[in-house]
C-alpha positions as CSV (number, residue, x, y, z in Angstrom):
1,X,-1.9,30.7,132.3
2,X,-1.7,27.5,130.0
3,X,-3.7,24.4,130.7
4,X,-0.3,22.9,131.8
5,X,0.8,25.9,134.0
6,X,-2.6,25.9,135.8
7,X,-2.4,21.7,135.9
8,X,1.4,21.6,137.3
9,X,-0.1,25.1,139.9
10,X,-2.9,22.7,141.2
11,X,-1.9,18.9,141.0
12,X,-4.6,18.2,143.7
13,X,-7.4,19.3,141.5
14,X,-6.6,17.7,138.2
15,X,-5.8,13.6,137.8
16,X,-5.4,12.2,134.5
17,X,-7.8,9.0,136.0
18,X,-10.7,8.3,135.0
19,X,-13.6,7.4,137.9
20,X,-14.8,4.5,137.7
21,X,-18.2,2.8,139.3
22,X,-16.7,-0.1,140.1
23,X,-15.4,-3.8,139.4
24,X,-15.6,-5.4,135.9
25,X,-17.3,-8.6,136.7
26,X,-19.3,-9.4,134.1
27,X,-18.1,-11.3,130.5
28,X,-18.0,-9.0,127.5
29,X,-20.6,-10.3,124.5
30,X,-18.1,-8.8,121.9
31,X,-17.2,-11.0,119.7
32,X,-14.0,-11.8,117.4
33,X,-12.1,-8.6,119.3
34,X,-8.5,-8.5,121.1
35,X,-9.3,-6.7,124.3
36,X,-6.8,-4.2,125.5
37,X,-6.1,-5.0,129.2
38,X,-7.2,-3.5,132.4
39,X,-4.9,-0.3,133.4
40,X,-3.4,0.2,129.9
41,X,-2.2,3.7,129.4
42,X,-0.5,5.9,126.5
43,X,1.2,8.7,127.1
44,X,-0.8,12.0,126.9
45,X,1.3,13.4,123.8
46,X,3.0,11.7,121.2
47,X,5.7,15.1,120.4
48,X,8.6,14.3,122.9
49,X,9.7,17.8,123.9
50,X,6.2,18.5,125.1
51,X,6.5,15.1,127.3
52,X,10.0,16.5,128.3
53,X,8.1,19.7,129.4
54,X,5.1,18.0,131.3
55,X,7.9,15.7,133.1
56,X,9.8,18.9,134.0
57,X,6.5,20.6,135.5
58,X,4.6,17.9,137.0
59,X,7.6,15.8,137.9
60,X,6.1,12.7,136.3
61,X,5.2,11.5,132.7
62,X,0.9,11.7,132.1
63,X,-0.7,9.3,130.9
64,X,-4.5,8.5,129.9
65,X,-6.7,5.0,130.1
66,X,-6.3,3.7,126.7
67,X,-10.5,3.4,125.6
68,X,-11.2,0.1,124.0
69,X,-13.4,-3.4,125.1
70,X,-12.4,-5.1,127.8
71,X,-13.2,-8.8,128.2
72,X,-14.9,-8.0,131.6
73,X,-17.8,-5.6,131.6
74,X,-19.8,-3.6,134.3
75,X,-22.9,-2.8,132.8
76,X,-24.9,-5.7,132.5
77,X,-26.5,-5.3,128.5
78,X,-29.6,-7.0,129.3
79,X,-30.6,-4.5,131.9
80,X,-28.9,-1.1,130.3
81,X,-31.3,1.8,128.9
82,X,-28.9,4.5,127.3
83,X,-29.7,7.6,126.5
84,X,-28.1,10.1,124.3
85,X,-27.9,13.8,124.0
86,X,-26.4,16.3,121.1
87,X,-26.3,20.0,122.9
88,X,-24.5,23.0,121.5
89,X,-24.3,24.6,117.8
90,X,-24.6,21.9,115.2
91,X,-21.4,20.6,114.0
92,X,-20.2,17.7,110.3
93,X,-20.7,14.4,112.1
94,X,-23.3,14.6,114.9
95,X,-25.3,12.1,113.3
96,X,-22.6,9.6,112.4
97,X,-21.7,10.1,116.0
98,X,-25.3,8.6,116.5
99,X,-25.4,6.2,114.5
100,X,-21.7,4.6,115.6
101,X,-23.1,4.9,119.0
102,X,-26.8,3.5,118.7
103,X,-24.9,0.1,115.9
104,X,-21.8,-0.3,118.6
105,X,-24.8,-0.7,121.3
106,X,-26.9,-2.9,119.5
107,X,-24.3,-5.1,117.3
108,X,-21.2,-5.5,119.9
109,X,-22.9,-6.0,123.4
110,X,-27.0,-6.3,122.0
111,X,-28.3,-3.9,124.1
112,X,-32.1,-2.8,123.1
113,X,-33.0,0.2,125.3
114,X,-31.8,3.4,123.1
115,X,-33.6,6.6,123.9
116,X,-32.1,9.4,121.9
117,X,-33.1,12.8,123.7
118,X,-34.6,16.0,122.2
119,X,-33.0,18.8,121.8
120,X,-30.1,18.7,124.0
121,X,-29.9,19.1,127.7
122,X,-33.7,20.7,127.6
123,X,-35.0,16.7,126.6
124,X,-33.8,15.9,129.9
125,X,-35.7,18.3,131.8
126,X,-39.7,17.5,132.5
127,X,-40.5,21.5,131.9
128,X,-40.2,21.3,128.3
129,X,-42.2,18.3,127.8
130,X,-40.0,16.6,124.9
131,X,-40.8,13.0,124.0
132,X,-37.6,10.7,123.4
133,X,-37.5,8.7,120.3
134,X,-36.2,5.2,120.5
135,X,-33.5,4.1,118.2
136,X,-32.3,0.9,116.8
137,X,-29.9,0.2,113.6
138,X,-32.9,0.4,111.5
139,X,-33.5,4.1,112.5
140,X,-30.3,4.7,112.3
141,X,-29.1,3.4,109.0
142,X,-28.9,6.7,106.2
143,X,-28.4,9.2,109.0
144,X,-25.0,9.9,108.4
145,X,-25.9,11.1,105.2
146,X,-27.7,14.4,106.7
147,X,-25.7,17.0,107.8
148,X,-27.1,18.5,111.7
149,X,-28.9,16.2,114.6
150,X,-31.7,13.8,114.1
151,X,-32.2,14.5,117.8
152,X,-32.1,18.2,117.6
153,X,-29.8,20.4,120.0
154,X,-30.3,23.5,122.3
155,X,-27.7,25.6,124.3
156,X,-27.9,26.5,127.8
157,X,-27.3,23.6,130.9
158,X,-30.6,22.8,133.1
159,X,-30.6,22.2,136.7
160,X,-28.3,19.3,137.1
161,X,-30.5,18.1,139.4
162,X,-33.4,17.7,137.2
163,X,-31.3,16.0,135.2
164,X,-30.2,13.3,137.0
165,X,-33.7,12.7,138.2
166,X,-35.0,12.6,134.8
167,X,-32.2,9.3,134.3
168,X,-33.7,8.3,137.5
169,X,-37.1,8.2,136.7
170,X,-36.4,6.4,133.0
171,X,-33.7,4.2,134.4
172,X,-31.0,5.0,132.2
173,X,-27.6,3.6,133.8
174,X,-25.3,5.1,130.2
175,X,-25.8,9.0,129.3
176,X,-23.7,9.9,126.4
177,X,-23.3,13.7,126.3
178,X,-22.1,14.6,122.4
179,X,-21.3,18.5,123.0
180,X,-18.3,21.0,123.2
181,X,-16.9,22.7,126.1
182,X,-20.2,24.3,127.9
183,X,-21.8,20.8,127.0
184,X,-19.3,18.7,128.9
185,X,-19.0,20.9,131.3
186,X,-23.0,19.9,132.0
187,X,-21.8,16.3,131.5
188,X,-19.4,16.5,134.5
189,X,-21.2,17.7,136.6
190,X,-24.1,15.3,136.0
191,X,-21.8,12.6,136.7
192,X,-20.4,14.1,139.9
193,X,-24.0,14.3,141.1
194,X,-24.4,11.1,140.0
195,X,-21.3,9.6,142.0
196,X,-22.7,11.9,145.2
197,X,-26.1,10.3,145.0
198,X,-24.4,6.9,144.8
199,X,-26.0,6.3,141.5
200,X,-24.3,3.5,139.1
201,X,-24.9,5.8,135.9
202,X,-21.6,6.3,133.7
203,X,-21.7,9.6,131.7
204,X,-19.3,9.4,128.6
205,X,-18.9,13.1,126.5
206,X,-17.6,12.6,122.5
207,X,-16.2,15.7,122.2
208,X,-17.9,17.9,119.4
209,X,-16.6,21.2,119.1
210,X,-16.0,22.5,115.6
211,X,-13.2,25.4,116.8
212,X,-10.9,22.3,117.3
213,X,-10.6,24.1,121.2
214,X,-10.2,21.4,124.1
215,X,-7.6,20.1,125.4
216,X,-5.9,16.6,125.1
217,X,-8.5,15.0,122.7
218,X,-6.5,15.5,119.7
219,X,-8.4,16.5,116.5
220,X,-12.5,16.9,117.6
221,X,-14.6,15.5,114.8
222,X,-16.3,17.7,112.3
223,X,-12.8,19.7,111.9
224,X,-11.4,18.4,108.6
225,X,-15.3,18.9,106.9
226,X,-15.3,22.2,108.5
227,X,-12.4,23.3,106.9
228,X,-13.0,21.2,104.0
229,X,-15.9,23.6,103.1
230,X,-14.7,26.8,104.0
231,X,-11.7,26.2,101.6
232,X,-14.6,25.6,99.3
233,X,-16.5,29.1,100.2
234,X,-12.6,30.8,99.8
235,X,-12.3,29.5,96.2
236,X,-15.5,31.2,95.4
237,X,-14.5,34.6,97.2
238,X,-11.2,34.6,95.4
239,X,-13.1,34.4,92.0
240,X,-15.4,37.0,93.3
241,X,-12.5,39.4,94.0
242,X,-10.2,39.1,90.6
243,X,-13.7,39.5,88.4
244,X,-13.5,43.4,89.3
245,X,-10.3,45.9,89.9
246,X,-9.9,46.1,93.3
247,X,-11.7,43.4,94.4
248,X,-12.0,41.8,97.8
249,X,-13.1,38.7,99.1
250,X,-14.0,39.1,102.6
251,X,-15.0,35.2,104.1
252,X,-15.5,34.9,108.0
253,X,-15.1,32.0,109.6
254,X,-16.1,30.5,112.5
255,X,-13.5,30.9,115.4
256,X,-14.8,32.6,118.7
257,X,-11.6,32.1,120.9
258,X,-10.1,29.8,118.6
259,X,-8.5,30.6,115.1
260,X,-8.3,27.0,113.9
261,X,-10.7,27.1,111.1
262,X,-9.8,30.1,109.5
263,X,-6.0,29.5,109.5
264,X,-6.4,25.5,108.4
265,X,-8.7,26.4,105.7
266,X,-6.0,29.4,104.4
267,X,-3.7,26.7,104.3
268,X,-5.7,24.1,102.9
269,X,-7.0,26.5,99.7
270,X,-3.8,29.5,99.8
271,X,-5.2,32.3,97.7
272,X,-5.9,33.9,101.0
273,X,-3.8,36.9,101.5
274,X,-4.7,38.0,105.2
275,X,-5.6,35.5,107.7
276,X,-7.3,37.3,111.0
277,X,-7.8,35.1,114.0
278,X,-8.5,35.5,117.5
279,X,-4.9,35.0,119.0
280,X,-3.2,37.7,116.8
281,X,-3.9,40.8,118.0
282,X,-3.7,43.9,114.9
283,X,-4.6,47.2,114.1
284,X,-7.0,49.0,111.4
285,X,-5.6,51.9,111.2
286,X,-2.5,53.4,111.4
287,X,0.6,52.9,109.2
288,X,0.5,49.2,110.6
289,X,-2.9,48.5,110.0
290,X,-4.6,46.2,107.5
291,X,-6.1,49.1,105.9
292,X,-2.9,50.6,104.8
293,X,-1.7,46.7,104.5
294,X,-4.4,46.3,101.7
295,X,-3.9,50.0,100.3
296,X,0.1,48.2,99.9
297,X,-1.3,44.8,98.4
298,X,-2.6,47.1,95.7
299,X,0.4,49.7,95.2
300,X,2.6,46.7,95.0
301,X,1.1,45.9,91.3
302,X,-1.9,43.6,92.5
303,X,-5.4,44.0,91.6
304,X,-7.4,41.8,94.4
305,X,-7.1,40.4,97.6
306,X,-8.2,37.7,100.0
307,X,-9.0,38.3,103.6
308,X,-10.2,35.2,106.0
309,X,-11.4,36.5,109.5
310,X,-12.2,34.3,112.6
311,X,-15.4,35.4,114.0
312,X,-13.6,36.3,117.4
313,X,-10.8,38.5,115.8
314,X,-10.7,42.1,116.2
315,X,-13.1,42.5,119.1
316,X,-11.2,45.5,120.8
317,X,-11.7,47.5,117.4
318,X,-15.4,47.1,117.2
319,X,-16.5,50.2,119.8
320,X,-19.9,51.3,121.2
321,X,-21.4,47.8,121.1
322,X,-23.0,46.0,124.1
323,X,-21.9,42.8,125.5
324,X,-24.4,39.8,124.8
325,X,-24.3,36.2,125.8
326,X,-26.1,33.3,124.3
327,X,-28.2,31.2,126.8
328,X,-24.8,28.7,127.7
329,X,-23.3,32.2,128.5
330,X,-20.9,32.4,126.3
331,X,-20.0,36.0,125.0
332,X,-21.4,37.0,121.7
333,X,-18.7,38.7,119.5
334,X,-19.6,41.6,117.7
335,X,-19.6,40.9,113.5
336,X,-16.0,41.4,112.5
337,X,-17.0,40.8,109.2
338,X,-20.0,43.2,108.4
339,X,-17.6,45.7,110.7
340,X,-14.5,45.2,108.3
341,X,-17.2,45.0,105.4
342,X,-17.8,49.0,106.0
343,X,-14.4,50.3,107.4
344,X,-12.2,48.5,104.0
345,X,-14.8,50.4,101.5
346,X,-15.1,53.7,103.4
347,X,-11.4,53.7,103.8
348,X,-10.9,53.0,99.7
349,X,-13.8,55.1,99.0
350,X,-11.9,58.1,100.7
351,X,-8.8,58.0,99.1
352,X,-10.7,57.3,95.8
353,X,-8.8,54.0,95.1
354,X,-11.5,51.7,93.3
355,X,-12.6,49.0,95.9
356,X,-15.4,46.4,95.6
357,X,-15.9,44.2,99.0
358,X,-17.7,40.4,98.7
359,X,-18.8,39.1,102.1
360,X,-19.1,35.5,102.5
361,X,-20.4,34.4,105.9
362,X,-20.6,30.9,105.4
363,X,-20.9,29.6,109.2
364,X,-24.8,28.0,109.1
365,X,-23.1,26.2,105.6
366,X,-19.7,24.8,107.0
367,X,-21.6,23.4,110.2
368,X,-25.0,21.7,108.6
369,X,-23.4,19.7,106.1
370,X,-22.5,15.7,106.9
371,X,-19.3,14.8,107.9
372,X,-16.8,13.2,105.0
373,X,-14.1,10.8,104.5
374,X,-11.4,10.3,107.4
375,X,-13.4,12.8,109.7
376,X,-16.7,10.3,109.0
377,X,-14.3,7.6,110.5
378,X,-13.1,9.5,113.1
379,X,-17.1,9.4,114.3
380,X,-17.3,5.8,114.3
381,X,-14.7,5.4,116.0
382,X,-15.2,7.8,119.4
383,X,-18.4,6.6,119.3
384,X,-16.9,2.9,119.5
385,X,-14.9,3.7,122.1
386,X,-17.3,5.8,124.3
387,X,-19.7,2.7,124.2
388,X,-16.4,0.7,125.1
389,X,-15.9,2.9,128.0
390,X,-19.5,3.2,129.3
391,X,-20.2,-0.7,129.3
392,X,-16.7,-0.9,131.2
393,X,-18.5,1.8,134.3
394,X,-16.4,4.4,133.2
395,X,-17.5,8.0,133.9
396,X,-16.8,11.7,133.5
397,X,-14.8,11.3,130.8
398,X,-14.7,12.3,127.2
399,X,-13.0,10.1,124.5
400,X,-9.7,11.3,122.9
401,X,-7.9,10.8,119.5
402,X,-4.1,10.5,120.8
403,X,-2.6,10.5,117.0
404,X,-3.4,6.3,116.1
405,X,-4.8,5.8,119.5
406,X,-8.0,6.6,121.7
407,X,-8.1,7.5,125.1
408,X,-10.4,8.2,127.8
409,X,-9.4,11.9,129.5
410,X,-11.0,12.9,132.5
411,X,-13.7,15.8,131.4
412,X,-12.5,18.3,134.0
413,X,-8.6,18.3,132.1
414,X,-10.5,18.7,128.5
415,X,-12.3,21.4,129.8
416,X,-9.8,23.0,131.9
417,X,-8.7,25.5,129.2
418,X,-9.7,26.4,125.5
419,X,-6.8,25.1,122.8
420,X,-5.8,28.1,120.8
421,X,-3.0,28.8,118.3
422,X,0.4,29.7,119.2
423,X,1.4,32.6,116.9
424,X,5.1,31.0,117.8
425,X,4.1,27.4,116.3
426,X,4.9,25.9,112.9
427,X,0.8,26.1,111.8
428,X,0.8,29.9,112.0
429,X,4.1,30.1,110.8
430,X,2.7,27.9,108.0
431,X,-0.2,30.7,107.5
432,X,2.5,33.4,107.4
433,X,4.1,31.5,104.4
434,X,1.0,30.7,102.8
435,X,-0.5,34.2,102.9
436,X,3.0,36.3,102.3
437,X,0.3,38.9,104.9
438,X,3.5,40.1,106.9
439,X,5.1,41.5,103.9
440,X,2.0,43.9,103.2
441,X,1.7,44.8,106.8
442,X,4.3,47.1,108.2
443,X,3.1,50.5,106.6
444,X,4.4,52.6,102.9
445,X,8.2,52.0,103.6
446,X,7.6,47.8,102.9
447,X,6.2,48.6,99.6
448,X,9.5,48.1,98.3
449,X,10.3,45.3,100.3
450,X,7.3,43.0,98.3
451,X,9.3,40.4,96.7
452,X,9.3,40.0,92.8
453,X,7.4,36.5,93.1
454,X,4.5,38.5,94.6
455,X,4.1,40.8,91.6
456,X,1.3,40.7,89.4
């Protein structure tokens, strides 16, 4: 079921309004601004024919808070602490995310009590003993020039209510939760336990997650580097794999459920000839197999061949293996690459067709290095607009890029499903043209069918 389906199935449980802790009574300290008004909204999706479709199935046009200042305030600056968190896998941008958040604080609204926590959600539980370090703009300044977290990160949610009573006990009123899908999810439900207790604290999630997979927050930040560098790593493989007859460059990507890496980066640098991800479902063996899809790459007159794999794709082919989970829970997917690594030369080696495999698992490379260019602005800019929203008593949302706009999305709807690739849609579509895989794949009889442009 899409996230729509299961939205327009249970309209009771899903509101695209943000909660609130209250009136705006007090008078915003930013300076030289236009303020967006009280109850401004955009529509959740610029494309109209997905509107049309919402409209049909919900019987109403969505729309989201737009995020930006308002000229009256809730959070009073001169008696806010903040805290901030970075939990999950590192990710391009977590420290300009830091930085936007700890100079929007501090510059716009003057607020002097910034406590970044320790390694993720763990900081915020007494058991591990972690001391907070205190930020200003001074501590701050260079950071974005260092890939990874200057406040560390962990996986795995603690007891939700140790958490709260940790904010308790150090009086934070504004929690900002940087962090993918598992990491929000802890977000939420710190802010529900929050609004149960009666607590005034607003939680705000910027929403880090570098398979580009939640839903209505428009590009996540740390994307475009992402791919940016794999297209980089793909380069390299490509010269690796024409340097010997037979050559393959093998590069897997990161991608657990969601193929957006590996196809945008196929795109982005198109020497890559096969393009595996998560939603597309294909055999090894067999007539219609990639084997035999490679073994037709080379009968066709060509001498090498690129393969980019998402690190979810192929999981029913990999047999024998146990099922592990990482401490958020998250399944652990069995290495498609060192699997397709040993099956491509065995298969070559057997028919006695000169092969030579190069592996590339770049995933620790494309996720430690510092965000650049537009994705660098798109940091600032959530973080802006999550302090916007905090200091307005906003809560248990995450802050959306909505094409030129931000918007504040209740966390529950951008958590409510994981974003994947249509194979129906014009990216993959796109990846079909930019590979030429589907003329390869079909078995012997479309050797003939290779077009002359694809000759060596």
């Amino acid at each position: 079921m899409s996230a729509l389906d299961k939205i327009a199935a249970h309209q009771d449980q899903y509101s695209c309004t943000v909660e609130t802790l209250g009136e705006c009574k007090i008078n915003s300290p930013v300076h030289h601004h236009e303020f967006i008004q009280e109850g401004e909204r955009i529509f959740v999706s610029e494309e109209e024919a997905y509107m049309k479709e919402m409209e049909k199935k919900l019987g109403h046009l969505p729309t989201f808070e737009r995020a930006g200042p308002l000229a009256k305030i809730f959070h009073d600056p001169n008696w806010t602490r903040v805290g901030i968190v970075t939990a999950g896998g590192l990710c391009p941008g977590l420290n300009n995310v830091i930085k936007g958040l700890v100079e929007i604080l501090a510059f716009d609204y003057g607020v002097k009590n910034i406590f970044g926590i320790r390694f993720g959600y763990a900081g915020l539980n007494p058991d591990f003993a972690y001391q907070p370090i205190l930020l200003d703009p001074d501590t701050v300044d260079t950071i974005h020039e260092l890939g990874g977290t200057i406040l560390g990160s962990s996986r795995g949610q603690q007891p939700t209510d140790v958490i709260v009573d940790t904010l308790v006990r150090m009086n934070i009123n504004v929690l900002f939760c940087i962090g993918g899908d598992g990491s929000l999810r802890c977000a939420r439900d710190v802010a529900e336990e929050c609004l149960k207790r009666g607590l005034k604290i607003s939680v705000v999630g910027i929403p880090k997650t570098i398979d580009n997979d939640l839903q209505f927050i428009g590009r996540s930040f740390g994307f475009e580097t992402a791919v940016a560098e794999a297209a980089n790593v793909i380069r390299n493989a490509h010269v690796e794999a024409k340097g010997t007859s037979g050559g393959i460059g093998l590069v897997k990507l990161m991608g657990r459920d969601s193929g957006f890496i590996a196809a945008y980066a196929s795109i982005a640098n198109p020497v890559v000839n096969f393009c595996l991800v998560p939603e597309m479902a294909f055999d090894l063996e067999g007539p219609n197999g990639l084997l035999a899809a490679l073994e037709n790459r080379f009968a066709a007159g060509k001498t090498h061949a690129v393969i980019v794999v998402a690190e979810g794709a192929g999981q029913d082919l990999i047999l024998g293996e146990p099922e592990r989970r990482d401490a958020s829970g998250n399944i652990l997917k069995k290495d498609i690459g060192d699997f397709l690594k040993r099956r491509i030369t065995e298969y070559f080696k057997a028919k006695n067709i000169t092969s030579s495999v190069k592996y590339f698992d770049p995933s620790y490379t494309v996720r430690s290095v510092p965000a650049r260019g537009t994705d660098a602005i798109r940091c600032y800019m959530l973080a802006r607009n999550a302090v916007h929203a905090a200091m307005a008593g906003r809560t248990n949302c995450v802050v959306g890029n909505l094409g030129e706009s931000y918007a504040l999305v209740p966390i529950k709807l951008a958590t409510i499903e994981r974003q994947t690739i249509s194979l129906k849609s014009d990216l993959w579509r796109s990846v079909m043209d930019a590979t030429g895989q589907e003329y390869y794949f079909g078995g012997s009889t479309r050797r003939t069918q290779v077009p002359s442009y694809m000759a060596p």
